[in-house]
C-alpha positions in Angstrom: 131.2 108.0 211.5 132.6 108.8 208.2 134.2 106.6 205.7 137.4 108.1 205.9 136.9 106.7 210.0 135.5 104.0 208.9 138.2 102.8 207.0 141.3 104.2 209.1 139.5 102.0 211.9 139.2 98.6 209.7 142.9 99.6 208.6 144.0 99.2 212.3 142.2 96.2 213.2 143.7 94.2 210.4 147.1 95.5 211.5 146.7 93.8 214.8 145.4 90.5 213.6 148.1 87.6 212.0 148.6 87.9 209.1 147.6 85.2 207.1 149.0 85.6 203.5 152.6 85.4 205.4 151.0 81.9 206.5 149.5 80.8 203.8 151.7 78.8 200.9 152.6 80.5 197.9 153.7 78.9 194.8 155.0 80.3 191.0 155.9 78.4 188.5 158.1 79.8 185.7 158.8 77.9 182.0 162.7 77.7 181.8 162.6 78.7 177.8 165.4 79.6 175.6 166.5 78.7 172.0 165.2 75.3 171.3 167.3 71.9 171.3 166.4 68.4 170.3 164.2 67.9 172.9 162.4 71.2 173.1 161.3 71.2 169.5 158.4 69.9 168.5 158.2 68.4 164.9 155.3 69.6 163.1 155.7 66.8 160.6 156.3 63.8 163.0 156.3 61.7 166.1 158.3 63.1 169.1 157.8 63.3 173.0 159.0 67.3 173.6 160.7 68.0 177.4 159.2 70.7 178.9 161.3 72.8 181.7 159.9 74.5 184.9 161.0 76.4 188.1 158.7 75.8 191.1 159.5 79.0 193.6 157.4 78.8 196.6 157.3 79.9 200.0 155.7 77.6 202.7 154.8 80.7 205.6 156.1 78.0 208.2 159.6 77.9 208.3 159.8 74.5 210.0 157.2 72.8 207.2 158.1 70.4 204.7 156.6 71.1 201.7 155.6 69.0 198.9 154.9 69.4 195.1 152.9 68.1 192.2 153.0 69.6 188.8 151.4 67.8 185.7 151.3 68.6 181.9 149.1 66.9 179.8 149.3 63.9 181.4 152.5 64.1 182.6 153.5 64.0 186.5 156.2 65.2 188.3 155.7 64.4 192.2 157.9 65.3 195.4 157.0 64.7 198.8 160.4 66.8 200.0 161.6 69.6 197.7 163.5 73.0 198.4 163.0 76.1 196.6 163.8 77.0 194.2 163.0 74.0 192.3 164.0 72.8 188.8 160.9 70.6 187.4 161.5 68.7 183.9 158.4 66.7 182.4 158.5 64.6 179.1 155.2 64.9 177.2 154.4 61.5 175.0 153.4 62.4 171.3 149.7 61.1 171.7 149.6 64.2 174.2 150.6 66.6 171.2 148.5 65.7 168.7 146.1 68.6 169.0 148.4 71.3 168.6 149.8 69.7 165.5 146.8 69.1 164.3 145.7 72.5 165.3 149.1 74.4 163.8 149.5 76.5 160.5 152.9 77.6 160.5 152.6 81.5 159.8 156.7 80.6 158.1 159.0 78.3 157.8 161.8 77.4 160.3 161.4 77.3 163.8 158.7 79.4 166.2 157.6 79.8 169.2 153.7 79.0 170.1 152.7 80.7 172.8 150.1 79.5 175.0 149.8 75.8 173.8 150.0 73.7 176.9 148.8 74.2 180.8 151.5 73.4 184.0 149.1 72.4 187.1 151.1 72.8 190.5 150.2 72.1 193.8 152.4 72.8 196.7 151.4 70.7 200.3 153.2 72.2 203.3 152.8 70.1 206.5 154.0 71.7 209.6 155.1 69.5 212.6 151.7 68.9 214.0 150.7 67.5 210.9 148.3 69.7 209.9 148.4 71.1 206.1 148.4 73.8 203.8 148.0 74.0 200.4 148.3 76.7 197.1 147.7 75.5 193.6 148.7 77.3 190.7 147.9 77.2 186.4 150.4 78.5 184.2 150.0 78.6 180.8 153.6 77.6 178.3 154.7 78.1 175.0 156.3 75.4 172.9 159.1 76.0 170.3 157.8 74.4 166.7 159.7 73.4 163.8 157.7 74.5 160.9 159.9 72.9 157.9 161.4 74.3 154.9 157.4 75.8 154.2 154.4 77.7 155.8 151.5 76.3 155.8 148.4 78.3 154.0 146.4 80.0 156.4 142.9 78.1 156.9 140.0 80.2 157.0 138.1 80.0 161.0 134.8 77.8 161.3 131.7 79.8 159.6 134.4 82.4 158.4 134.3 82.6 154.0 137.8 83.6 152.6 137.6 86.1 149.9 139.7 84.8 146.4 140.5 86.6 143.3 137.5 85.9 140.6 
């Protein structure tokens, strides 16, 4: 038998068994991001707990399950035994739980920007069908946080075991 048999033959047999991706849960989660407010600014300089927005789309396979969803930040948790999709997610992140991307920040210039890839969203999505039995898909997403800089940038610091060069 050839390959080109070979694999028209195992393309066949998987078309006539279930399908189990249309079974199996899938979940996204997008960061709802636009121009930053009060609450969706971090202050570089300062205190402040910072609201972070989602959008949990998911698909449960099972059109009769109820389906259930967990996201955290940080170590912030947002939990829902019943939800719909689409669904809107908003999590409040304390200060203590920014500290180490202030710390970690060297504004490139002043005013506001956005930091990409600062924080992590965990999701997990349970779908429990009317036997009881249950599914579940879990999901990272990495999101950006809008920064307010202040009136100056700060000077960029030279990596661990990196030298900077300066004028003699």
């Amino acid at each position: 038998m050839s390959i080109a048999q070979l694999l028209i033959l195992l393309s066949a047999i998987g078309s006539l068994l279930p399908s189990a991706a249309a079974d199996n849960p899938q979940l996204e989660l997008a960061q709802v991001i636009a121009q930053p407010d009060g609450e969706t600014l971090l202050p570089v300089d300062g205190p402040s707990s910072l609201k972070i927005r989602l959008e949990a789309r998911f698909e449960c396979g099972d059109p009769d399950a109820q389906a259930g969803l967990f996201v955290s930040v940080a170590d912030s948790v947002v939990s829902a035994p019943r939800v719909i999709s689409p669904q809107a997610i908003q999590l409040t992140i304390p200060p203590q739980q920014l500290r180490g991307i202030r710390e970690s920040l060297a504004c490139a210039r002043p005013g506001e920007q956005l930091l990409r890839d600062q924080l992590t969203a965990f999701g997990t999505l349970t779908c429990r069908s009317a036997d009881g039995t249950a599914q579940t898909s879990t999901i990272s997403q990495s999101l950006d946080v809008w920064a307010d800089c202040g009136d100056q940038a700060a000077p960029a610091q030279p990596r661990p075991g990196e030298e900077s060069l300066k004028d003699e």
